[in-house]
C-alpha positions as CSV (number, residue, x, y, z in Angstrom):
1,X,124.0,96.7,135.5
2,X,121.1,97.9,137.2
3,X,120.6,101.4,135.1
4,X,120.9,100.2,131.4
5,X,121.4,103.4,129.0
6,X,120.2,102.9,125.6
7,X,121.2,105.1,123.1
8,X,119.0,104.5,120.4
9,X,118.5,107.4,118.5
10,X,114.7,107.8,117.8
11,X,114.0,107.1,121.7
12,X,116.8,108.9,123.0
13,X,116.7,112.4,121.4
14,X,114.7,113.6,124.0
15,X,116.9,112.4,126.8
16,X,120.4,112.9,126.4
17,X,121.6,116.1,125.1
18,X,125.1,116.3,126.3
19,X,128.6,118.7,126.1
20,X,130.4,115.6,126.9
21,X,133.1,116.7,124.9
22,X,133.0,119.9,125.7
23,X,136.9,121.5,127.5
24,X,135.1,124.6,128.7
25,X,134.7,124.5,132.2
26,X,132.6,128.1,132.2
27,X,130.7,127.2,135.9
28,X,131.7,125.2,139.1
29,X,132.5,121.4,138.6
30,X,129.5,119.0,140.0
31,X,131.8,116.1,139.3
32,X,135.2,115.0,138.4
33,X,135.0,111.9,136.3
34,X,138.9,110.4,136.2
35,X,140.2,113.7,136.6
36,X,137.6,115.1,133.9
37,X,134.7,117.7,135.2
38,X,131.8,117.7,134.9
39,X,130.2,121.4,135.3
40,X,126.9,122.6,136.3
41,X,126.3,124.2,133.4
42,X,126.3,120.8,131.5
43,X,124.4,119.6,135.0
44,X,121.8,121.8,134.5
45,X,121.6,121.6,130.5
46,X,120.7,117.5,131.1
47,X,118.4,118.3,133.8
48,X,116.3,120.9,131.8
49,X,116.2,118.4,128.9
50,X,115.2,115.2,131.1
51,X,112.5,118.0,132.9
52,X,111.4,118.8,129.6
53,X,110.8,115.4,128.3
54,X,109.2,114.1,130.9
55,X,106.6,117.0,130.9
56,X,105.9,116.3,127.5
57,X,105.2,112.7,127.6
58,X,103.3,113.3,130.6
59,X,101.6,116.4,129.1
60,X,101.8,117.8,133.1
61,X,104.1,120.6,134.3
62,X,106.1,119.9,137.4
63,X,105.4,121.4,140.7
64,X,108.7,122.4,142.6
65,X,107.3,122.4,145.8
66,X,104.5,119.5,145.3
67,X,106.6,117.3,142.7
68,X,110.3,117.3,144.8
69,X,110.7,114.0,145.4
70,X,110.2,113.5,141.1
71,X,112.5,116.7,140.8
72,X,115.1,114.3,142.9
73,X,114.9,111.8,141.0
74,X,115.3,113.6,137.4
75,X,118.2,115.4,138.8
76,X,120.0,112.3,140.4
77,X,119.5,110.4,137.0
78,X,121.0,113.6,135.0
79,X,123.9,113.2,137.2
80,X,124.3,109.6,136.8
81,X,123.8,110.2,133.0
82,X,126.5,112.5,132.8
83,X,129.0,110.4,135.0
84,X,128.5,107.3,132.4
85,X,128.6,109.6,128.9
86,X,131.8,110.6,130.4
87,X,133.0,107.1,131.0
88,X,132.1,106.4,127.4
89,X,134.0,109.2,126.1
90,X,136.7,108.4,127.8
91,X,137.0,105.0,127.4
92,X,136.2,105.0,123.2
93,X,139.1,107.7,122.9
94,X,141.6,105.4,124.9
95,X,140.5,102.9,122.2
96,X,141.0,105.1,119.3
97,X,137.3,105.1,118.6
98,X,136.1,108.1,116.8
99,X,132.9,109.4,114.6
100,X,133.4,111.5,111.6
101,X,131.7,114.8,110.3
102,X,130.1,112.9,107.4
103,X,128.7,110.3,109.9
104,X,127.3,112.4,112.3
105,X,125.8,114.9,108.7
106,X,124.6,112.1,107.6
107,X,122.3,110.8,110.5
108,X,121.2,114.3,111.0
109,X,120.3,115.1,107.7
110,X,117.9,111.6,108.0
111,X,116.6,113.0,111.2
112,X,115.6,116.7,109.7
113,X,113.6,114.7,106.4
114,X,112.1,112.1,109.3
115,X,110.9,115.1,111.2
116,X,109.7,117.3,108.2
117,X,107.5,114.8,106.5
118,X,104.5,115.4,108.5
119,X,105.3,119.5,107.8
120,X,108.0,121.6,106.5
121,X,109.2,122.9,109.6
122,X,108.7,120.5,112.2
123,X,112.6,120.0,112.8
124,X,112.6,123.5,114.5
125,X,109.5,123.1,116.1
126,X,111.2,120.0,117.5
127,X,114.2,122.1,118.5
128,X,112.2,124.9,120.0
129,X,110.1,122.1,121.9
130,X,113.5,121.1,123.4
131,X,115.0,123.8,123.7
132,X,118.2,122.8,122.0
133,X,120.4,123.9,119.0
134,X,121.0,121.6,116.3
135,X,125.0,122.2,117.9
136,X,123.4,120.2,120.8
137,X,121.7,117.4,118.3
138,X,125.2,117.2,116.5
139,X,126.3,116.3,120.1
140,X,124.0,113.8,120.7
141,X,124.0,111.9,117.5
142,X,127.6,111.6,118.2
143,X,126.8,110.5,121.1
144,X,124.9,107.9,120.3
145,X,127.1,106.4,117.3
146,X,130.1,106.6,119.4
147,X,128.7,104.3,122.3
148,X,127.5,102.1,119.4
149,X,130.8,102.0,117.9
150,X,132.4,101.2,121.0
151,X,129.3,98.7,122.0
152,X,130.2,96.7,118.6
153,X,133.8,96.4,119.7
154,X,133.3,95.4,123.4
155,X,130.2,93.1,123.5
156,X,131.2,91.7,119.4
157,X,128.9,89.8,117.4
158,X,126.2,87.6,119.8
159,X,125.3,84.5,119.1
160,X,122.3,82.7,119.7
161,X,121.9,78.5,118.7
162,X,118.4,77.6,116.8
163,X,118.2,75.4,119.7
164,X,118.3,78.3,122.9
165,X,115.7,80.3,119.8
166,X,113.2,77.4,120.3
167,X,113.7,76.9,124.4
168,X,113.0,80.7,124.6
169,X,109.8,80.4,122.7
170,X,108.4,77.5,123.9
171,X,109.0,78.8,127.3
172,X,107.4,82.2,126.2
173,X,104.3,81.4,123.9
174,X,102.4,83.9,125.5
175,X,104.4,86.8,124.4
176,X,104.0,85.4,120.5
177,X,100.6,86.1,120.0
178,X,98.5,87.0,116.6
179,X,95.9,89.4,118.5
180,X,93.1,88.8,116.5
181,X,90.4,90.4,116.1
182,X,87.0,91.2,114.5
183,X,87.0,91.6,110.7
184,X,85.0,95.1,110.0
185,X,83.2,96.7,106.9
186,X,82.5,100.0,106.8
187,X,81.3,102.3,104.1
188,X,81.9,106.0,104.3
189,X,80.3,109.2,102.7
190,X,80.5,112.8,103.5
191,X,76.9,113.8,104.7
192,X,74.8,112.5,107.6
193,X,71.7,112.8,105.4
194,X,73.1,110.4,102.7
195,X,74.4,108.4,105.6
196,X,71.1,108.2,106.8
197,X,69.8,107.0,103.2
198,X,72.2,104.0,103.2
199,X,71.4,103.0,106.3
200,X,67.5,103.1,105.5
201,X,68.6,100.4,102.6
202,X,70.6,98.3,104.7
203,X,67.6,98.1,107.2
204,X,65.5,97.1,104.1
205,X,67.7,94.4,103.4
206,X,69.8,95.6,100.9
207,X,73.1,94.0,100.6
208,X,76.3,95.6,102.6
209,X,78.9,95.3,100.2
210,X,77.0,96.2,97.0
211,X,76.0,99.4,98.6
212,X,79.8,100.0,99.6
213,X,80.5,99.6,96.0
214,X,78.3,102.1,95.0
215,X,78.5,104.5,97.6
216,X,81.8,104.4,99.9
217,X,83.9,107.3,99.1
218,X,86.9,105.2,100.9
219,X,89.0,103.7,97.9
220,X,91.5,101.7,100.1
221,X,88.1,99.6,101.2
222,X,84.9,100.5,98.4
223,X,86.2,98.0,95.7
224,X,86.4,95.0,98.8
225,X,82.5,95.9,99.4
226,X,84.1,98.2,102.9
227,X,86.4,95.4,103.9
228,X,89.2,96.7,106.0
229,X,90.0,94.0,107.9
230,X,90.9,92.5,111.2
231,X,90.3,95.3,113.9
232,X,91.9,95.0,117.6
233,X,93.1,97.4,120.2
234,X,96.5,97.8,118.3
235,X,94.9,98.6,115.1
236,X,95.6,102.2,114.0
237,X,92.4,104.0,113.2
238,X,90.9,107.3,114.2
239,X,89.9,106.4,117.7
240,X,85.9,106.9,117.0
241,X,85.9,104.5,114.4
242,X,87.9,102.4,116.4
243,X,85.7,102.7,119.3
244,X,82.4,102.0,118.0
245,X,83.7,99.1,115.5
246,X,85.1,97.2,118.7
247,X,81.9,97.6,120.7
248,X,80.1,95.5,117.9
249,X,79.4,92.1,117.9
250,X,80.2,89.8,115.0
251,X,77.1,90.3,112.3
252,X,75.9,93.8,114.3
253,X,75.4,96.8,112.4
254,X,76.4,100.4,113.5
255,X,73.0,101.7,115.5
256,X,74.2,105.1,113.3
257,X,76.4,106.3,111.5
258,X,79.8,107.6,113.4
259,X,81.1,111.0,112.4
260,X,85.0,111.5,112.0
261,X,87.3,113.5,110.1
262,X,86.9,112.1,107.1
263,X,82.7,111.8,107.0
264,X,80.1,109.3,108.5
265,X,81.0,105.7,108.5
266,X,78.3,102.9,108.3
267,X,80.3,100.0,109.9
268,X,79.4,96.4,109.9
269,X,81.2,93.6,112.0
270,X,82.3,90.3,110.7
271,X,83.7,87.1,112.2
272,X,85.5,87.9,115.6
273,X,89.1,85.7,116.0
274,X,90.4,85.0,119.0
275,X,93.8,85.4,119.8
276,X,96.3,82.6,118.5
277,X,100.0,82.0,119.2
278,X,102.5,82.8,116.0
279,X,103.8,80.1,114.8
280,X,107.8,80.0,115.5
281,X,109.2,79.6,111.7
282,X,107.7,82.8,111.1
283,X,108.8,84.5,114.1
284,X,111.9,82.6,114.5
285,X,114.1,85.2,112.4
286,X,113.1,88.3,114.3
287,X,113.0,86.3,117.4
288,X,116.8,85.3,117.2
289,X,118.1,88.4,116.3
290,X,116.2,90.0,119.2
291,X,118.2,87.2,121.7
292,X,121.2,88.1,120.4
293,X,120.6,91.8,120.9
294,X,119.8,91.3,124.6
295,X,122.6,89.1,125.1
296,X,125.1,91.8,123.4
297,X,123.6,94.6,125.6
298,X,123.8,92.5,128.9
299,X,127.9,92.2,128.0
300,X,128.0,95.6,127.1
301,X,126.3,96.8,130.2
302,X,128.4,94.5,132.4
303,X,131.4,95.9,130.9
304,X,130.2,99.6,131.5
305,X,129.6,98.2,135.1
306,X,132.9,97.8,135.8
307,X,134.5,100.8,134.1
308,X,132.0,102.7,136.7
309,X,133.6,100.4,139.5
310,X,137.1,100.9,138.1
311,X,136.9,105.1,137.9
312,X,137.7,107.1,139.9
313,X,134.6,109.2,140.6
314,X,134.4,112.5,142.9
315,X,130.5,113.6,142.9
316,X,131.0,117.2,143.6
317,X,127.2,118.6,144.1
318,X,125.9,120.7,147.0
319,X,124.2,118.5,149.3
């Protein structure tokens, strides 16, 4: 299928915020979907979401007269959203497939704690970002488990031989890779000028990791004389730290101390490693069940193929 939808829930959110469900028919039809409509309200609800998304990852805001042809596009993929959802719905009620109340409560209620643990009332910033209801959430989470549901039932339980797990890597190494990286040290206090006084007895040959000891104020690294470490590009770290410990080479102190949020870091590099491939045993696991998760989506989105070839499909829009 050449437009696979993926309805997983923490990437999807953003996307897919649908009235599939919905009987009310309270503006003109766009499309008819098996005899089902589609209306423009539901049209234009999709389109503001997908608009709204994209602006956000993208941190731009879209030009209607200098962005069209990308205005084109995000309409004639909320159409073509829509036309599939409705398939789904249609298809997993002709199979007796349904989601209950205390499913859909249940995911949503995981959602709100997910979205409130940075602060108390991110959920309805993330609603007002969105510009949804949590009525429109319910929807999609719904959404989401009932195309599962009916996923597990069509496409069943893949299976993938040790053997085809083994072909696949060995053909793939490259994708398998321990980064690497260059071990760091750091040692952090709160003032430039006592930054400055560590550094002095570094220079005079004092020793880096008894002076973490004494002085660091980190305790996830002072105890380890300011080991943190293997560094690399993947590595999350405020993105000065990050910065300057990469541009080091492997024995080089920090010319000066580097100022973040937390205070001024003294940073030492260690021994760089080069990248290696993981060996398969300890990949093999993860590996396998990532196989047979393709393989189960590629049925799945052969089957939807052919319900979309099967329907009978009347795209309604104003050309």
């Amino acid at each position: 299928m050449k437009k696979k939808i993926i309805f997983a829930l923490a990437c999807v959110l953003l996307l897919f915020i649908v009235g599939c469900n919905s009987q009310k028919q309270a503006s003109p039809a766009i499309a008819e979907v098996n005899g089902e409509k589609i209306s423009q309200s539901e049209f234009d609800q999709r389109y503001a979401m997908i608009k709204a998304s994209y602006e956000a990852q993208q941190g731009l805001t879209l030009d209607e007269e200098k962005d069209k042809e990308l205005i084109k596009n995000l309409k004639d993929r909320s159409y073509e959203d829509l036309v599939l959802l409705k398939l789904v719905y249609q298809d997993a009620k002709e199979q007796g497939i349904k989601v209950s109340n205390e499913e859909t409560d249940s995911t949503l209620n995981s959602f709100k704690q997910s979205q409130n643990q940075a602060g108390a009332d991110d959920y309805n910033l993330f609603l007002a970002q969105m510009k949804i209801t949590e009525k429109d959430l319910r929807t999609e989470i719904e959404t989401t488990q009932l195309y599962q549901k009916l996923e597990d039932k069509v496409a069943g339980n893949a299976q993938v031989s040790d053997a085809d797990v083994q072909k696949y890597y060995n053909e793939n190494k490259d994708k398998f890779l321990d980064p690497g990286g260059i071990q760091i040290y750091h040692i952090l206090v709160d003032s430039e000028q006592k930054a400055g006084e560590v550094m002095g007895k570094i220079k005079q040959g004092g020793d880096f990791t008894a002076l973490a000891k004494e002085y660091s104020t980190d305790p996830g690294s002072k105890d380890k004389g300011g080991d943190i470490g293997l560094v690399n590009e993947t590595t999350n770290l405020v993105p000065e730290f990050k910065q300057a410990a990469l541009a080091l080479k492997a024995g080089q102190l920090s010319p000066q101390a580097v100022k973040s949020q937390f205070g001024y870091h003294i940073i030492k590099a260690g021994e760089k490693k080069a990248p290696i491939p993981l060996p398969f045993e300890q990949i093999k696991a993860q590996l396998q069940q990532q196989l047979e998760k393709d393989q189960k989506d590629k049925a799945f989105n052969i089957y939807l193929e052919k319900l979309k070839n099967d329907a009978n499909i009347k795209d309604l829009r104003q050309k």
